[in-house]
C-alpha positions as CSV (number, residue, x, y, z in Angstrom):
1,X,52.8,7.6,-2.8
2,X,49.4,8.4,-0.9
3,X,49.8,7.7,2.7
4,X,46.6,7.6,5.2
5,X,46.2,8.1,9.1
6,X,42.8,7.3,11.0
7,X,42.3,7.4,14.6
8,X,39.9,4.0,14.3
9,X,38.7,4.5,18.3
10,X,38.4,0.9,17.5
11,X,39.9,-1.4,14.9
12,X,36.9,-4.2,15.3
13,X,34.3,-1.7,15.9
14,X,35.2,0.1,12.5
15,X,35.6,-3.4,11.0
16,X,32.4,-4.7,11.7
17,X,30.5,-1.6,10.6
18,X,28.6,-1.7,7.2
19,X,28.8,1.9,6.1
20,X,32.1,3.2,6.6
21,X,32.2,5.7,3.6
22,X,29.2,5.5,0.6
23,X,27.6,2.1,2.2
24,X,30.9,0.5,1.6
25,X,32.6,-2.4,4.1
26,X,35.7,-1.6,6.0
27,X,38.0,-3.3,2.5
28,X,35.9,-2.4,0.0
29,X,36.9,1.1,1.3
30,X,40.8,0.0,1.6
31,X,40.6,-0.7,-1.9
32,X,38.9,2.3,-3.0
33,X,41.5,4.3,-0.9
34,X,44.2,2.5,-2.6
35,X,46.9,4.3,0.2
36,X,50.6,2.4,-0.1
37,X,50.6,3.3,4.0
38,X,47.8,3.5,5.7
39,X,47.8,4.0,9.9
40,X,46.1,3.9,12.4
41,X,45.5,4.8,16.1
42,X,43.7,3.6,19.0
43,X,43.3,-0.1,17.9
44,X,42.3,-1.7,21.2
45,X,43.0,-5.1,20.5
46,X,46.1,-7.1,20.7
47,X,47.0,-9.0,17.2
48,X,45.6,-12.5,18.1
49,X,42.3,-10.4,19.1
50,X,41.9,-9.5,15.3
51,X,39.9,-11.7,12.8
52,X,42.2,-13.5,10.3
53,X,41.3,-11.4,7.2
54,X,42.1,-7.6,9.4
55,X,45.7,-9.1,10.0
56,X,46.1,-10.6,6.1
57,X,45.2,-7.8,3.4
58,X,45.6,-8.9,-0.4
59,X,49.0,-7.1,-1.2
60,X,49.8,-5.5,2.5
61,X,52.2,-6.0,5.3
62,X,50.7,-5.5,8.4
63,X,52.0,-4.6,12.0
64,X,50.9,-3.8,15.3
65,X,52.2,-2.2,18.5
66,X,49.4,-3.3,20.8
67,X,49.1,-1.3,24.6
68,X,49.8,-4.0,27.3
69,X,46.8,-2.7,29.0
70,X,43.5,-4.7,27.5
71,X,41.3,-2.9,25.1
72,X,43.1,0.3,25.4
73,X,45.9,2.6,23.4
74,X,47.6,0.5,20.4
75,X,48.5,1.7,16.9
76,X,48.7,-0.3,13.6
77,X,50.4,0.3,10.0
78,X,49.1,-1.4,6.6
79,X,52.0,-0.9,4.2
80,X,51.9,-2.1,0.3
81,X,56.0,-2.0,0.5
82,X,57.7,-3.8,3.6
83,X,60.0,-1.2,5.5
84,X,63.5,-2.4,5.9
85,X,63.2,-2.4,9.8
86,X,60.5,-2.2,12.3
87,X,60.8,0.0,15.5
88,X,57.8,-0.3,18.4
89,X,59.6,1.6,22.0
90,X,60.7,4.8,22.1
91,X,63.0,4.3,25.4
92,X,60.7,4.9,27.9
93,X,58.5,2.1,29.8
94,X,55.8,4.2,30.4
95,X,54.8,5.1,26.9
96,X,56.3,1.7,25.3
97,X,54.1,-0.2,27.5
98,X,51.1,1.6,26.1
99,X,51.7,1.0,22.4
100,X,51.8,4.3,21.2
101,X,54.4,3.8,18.5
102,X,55.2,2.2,15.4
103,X,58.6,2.9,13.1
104,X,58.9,1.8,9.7
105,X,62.5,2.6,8.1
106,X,62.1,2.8,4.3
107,X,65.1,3.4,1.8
108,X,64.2,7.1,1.4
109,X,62.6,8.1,4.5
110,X,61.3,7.1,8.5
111,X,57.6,7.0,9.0
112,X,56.5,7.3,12.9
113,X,53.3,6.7,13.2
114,X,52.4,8.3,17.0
115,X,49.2,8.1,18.9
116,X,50.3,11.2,21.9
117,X,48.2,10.8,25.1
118,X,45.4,12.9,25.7
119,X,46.2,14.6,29.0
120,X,42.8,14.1,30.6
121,X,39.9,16.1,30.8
122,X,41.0,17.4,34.4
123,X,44.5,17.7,33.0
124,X,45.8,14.7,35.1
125,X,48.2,13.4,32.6
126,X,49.7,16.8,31.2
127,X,52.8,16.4,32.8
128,X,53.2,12.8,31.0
129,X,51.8,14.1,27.7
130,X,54.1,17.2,27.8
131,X,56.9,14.9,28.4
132,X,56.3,12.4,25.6
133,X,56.8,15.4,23.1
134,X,60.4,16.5,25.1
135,X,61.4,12.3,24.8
136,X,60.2,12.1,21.2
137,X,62.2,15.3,20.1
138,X,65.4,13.7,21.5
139,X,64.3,10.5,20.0
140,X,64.2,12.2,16.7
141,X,67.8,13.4,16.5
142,X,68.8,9.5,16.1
143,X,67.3,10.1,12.8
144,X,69.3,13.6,11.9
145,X,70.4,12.7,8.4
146,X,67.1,10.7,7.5
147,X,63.9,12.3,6.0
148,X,60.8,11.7,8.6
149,X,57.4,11.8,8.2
150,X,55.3,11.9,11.4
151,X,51.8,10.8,11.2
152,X,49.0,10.2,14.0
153,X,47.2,11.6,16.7
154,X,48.6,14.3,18.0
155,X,45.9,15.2,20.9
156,X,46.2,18.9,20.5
157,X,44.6,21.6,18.0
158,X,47.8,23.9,17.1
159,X,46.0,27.2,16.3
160,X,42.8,29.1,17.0
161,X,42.1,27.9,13.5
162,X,42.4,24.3,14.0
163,X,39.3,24.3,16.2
164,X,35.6,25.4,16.1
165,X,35.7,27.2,19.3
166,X,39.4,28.4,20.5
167,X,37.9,31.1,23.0
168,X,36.0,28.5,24.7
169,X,38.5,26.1,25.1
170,X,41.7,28.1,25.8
171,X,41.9,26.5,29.3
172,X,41.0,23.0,28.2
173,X,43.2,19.7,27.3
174,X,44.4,19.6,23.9
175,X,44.6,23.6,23.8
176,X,46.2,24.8,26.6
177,X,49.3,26.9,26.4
178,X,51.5,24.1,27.5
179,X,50.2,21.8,25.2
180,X,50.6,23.6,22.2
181,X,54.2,25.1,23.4
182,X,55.4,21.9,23.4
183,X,53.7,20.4,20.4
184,X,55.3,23.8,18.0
185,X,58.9,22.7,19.4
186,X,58.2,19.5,18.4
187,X,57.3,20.9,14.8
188,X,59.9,23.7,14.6
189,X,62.6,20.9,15.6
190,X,62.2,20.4,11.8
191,X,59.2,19.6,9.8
192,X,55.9,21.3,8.2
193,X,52.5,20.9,8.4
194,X,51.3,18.9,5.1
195,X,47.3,19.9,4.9
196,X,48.4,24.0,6.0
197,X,50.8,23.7,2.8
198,X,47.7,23.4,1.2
199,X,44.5,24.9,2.7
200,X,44.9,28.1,5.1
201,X,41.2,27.9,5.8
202,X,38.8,26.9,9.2
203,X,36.5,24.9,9.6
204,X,38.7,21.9,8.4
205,X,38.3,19.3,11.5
206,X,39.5,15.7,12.2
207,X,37.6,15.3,15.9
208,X,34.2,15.6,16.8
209,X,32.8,15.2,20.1
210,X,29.9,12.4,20.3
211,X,27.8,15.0,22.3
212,X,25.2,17.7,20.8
213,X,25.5,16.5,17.3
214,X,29.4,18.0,16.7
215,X,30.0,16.6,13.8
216,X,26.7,17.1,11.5
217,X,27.6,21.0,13.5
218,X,30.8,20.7,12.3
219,X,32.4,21.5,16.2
220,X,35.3,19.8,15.9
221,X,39.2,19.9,16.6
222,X,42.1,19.3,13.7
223,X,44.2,17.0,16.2
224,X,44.9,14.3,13.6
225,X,48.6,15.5,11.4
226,X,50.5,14.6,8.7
227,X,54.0,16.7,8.9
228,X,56.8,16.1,6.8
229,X,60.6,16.7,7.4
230,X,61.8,20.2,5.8
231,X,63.7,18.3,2.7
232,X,60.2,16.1,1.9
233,X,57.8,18.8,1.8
234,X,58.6,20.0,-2.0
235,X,57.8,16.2,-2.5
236,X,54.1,16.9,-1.2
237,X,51.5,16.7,-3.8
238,X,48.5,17.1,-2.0
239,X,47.0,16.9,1.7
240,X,43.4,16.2,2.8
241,X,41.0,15.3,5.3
242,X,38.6,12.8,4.6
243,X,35.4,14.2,6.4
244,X,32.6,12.0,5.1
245,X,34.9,8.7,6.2
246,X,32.3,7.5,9.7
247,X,32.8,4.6,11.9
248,X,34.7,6.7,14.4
249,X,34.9,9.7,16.1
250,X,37.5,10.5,14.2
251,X,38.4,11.0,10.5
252,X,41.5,10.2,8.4
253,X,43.8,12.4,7.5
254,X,46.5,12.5,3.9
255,X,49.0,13.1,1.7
256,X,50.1,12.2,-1.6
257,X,54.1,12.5,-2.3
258,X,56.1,12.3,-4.7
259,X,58.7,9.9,-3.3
């Protein structure tokens, strides 16, 4: 099972874009990907917003969570098997009303794919974001005897090694010590990090600033996760961030299991 998650910053900007990996359209790329999940973040656009042939992909089930706030937040899941239920709120207007959430129960595991707030650049929205990862670790004890993959947007860089320049940043949004206090509890609640259970290295980066030329610098932030529930991680095959994917300021993140 291969399972793909890309902050889009735009599911119609990314759609409408001619070169979104080797000169290929957004599907030609789907099909080259051949992912039986793929997710994303950040969609902007409410369903009856997307054209026709976004929301009906030969051989995929498609669902949205869109933010009730126009052109802002949403996430989306393509899925080659239908999930035996669909979750969308976590219990909490504030996030639910932004669309930050999608769960897909599947016979053998719980998939949540997660877009986390950003915090702001003057920190104005910690206090939310560092309460969205106390609400989702209580949220995830109602799954206590399932196996759960978390995928998405996570909004912070974990380690000094997860971004090009920790020293500079140690006071900035999606490093500070807050952040990633709360972000480890979130992961020591119970689950691994897929791409560290197979690359230990920098320099491996899913965000790029559109300023300076980041991303042909290669100053970016790993933000974007794939972690995997403590009994699911022997199923792990392989993990992998797909640099050279453009259309976003963002690229996708994955895994392939054995499930």
């Amino acid at each position: 099972m291969k399972i793909v998650s890309w902050n889009v910053n735009g599911l119609r900007s990314v759609y409408k874009k001619e070169s979104v990996y080797q000169k290929n359209d957004f599907f030609q790329w789907l099909k080259i990907l051949n992912a039986d999940i793929i997710c994303f973040q950040e969609i902007k656009a409410r369903q009856d917003q997307l054209p026709f042939d976004l929301i009906n992909v030969h051989g995929c089930h498609f669902y949205l969570n869109s933010s009730e706030r126009p052109g802002y937040g949403g996430v989306a899941v393509y899925t080659k098997q239908e999930p035996v239920s669909i979750e969308k709120k976590i219990g909490w207007q504030k996030f639910d009303s932004e669309g930050r959430l999608l769960i897909l129960k599947y016979p053998k595991f719980v998939l949540l794919n997660l877009y986390i707030p950003h915090g702001g650049r003057g920190k104005e929205n910690l206090d939310y974001k560092l309460e969205v990862y106390r609400v989702l670790i209580n949220r995830l004890e109602d799954f206590e005897k399932k196996e759960i993959i978390l995928v998405g947007d996570f909004n912070v860089a974990r380690e000094e090694i997860d971004l090009a320049r920790p020293k500079d940043n140690q006071n900035n949004i999606m490093f500070t010590l807050e952040e990633r206090k709360s972000f480890g509890e979130l992961i020591d609640s119970g689950f691994d990090d897929s791409f560290r259970k197979f690359n230990k290295k920098g320099g491996n980066y899913s965000w790029w600033p559109y300023f300076n030329n980041a991303r042909e610098r290669n100053i970016g932030w790993r933000i974007d996760y794939i972690f995997t529930s403590k009994k699911l991680t022997p199923k792990l095959k392989n993990a992998f961030i797909l640099k050279d994917v453009s259309g976003s300021d963002h690229c996708p993140v994955g895994v392939e299991m054995k499930i």
